[in-house]
C-alpha positions, -999 to 999 in steps of 0.1 A, spaced: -584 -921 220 -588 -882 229 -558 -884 247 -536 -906 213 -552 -877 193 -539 -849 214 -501 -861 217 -505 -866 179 -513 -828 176 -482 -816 200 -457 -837 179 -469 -822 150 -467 -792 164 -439 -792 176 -421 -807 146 -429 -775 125 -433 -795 92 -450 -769 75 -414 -744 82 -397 -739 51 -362 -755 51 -332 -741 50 -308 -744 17 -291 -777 20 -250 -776 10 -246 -796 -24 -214 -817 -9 -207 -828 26 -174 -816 15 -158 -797 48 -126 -784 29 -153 -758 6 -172 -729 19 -202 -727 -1 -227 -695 1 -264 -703 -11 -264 -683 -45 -284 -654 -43 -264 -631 -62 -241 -638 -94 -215 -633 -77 -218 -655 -52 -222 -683 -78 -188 -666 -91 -171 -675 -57 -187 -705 -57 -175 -715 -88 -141 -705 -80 -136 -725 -47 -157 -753 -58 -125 -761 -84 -96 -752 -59 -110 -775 -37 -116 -800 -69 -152 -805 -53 -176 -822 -86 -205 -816 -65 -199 -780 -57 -185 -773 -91 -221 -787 -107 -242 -769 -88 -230 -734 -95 -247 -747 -134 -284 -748 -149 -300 -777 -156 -304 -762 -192 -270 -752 -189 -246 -746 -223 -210 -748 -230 -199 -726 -265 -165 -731 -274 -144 -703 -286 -150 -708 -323 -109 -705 -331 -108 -737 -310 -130 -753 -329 -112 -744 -364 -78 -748 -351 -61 -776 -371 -42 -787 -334 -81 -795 -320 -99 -815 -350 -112 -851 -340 -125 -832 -308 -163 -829 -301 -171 -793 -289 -206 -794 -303 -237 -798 -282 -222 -791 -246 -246 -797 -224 -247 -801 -183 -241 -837 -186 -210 -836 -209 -200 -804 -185 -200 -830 -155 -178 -856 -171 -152 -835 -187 -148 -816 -154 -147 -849 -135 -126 -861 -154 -99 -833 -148 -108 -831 -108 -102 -873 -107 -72 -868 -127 -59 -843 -104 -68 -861 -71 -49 -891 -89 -12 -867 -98 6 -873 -67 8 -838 -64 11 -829 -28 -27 -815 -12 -20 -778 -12 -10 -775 -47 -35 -796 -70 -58 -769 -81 -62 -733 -87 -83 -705 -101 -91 -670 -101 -120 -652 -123 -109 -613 -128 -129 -585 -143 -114 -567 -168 -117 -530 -173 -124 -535 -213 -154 -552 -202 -187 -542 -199 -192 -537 -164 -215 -561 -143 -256 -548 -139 -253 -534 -107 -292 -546 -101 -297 -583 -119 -335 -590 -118 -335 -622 -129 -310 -624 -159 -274 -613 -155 -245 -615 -180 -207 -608 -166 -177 -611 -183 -145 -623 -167 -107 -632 -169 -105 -666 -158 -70 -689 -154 -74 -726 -141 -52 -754 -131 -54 -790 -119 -23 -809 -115 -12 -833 -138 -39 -826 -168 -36 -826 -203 -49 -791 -207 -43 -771 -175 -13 -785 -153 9 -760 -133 32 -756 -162 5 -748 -191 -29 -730 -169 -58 -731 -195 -65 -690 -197 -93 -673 -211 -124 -651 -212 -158 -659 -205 -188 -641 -210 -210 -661 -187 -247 -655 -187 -267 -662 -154 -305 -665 -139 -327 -666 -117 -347 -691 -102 -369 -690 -71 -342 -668 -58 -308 -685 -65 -285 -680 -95 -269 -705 -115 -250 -706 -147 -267 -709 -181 -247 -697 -205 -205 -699 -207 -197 -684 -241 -158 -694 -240 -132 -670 -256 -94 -673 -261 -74 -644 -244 -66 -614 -268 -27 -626 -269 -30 -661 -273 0 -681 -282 -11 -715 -281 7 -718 -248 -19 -720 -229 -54 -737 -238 -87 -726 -229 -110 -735 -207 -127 -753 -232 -98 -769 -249 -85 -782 -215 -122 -803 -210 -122 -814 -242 -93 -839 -239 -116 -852 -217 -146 -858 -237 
């Protein structure tokens, strides 16, 4: 019995159950590099690669749980977008507008390299980014996206826009709260926003 409770002890030991684990990746994904988020913008980057490499699970994890959606309110009034629900965007309407565009994408025919795209850009007209977030952190960016063969952001119409995306911090990893959508300052009706391009989807 002494010697049951003794190997008992050593495997326990030995196992190091009480070690804190490391972050676990969102995604098995191996085509995405993703960096545990312990800056904003880090979640930035994360957020970036997560939709070139039209990665769901990636792309939904650089969010809150309480996370929020606000629509540029121009979209909203425009006379192209009525019948479209933009009101009460929440995570869960963020995850099957986005998957909807990702799936549609995979499903184009476009050849691998060229399904998806997107860059987020600071702007000089901006308020520049706090230079030491505590635990709140609002930074404003440039953003253009594409996914092949979408409604609102295929290779011949990108969705462009602005975002003034609010961040925070939990137990030492950022995610996205707040994404208060903005058309860009010359805005044709070309190209959609961010918003507009999801919203097909809803």
């Amino acid at each position: 019995m002494k010697t049951l409770a003794a190997a008992l002890l050593i495997l326990l030991c030995s196992c190091s159950i009480f070690q804190p684990r490391n972050p676990e990746d969102p995604d098995p994904d191996p085509g995405m590099q993703w960096q545990v988020p312990v800056h904003p913008s880090i979640v930035l980057s994360n957020l970036q690669n997560s939709i070139r490499s039209l990665s769901i699970n990636y792309y939904m994890a650089c969010f809150h749980e309480n996370f929020v959606f606000l629509a540029d309110p121009l979209d909203i009034s425009d006379p192209a977008f009525q019948g479209y629900n933009f009101s009460n965007w929440t995570k869960s309407v963020e995850m099957q507008t986005a998957s909807s565009i990702m799936y549609q994408a995979l499903a184009s025919g476009f050849s691998p390299d060229s399904l998806s795209g997107a860059m987020f850009e600071r702007n000089s007209s901006y308020p520049p980014d706090p230079p030491v977030p505590y635990d709140t952190a609002t930074v404003y960016r440039d953003y253009i996206i594409v996914a092949a063969g979408t409604l609102g952001c295929g290779w011949e119409n990108p969705a462009r826009g602005a975002a003034e995306i609010t961040m925070v911090e939990e137990d030492g990893l950022w995610s996205i709260l707040i994404w208060d959508d903005s058309r860009v300052k010359d805005y044709t009706g070309e190209n959609f926003t961010w918003g507009v391009a999801k919203v097909f989807y809803r």
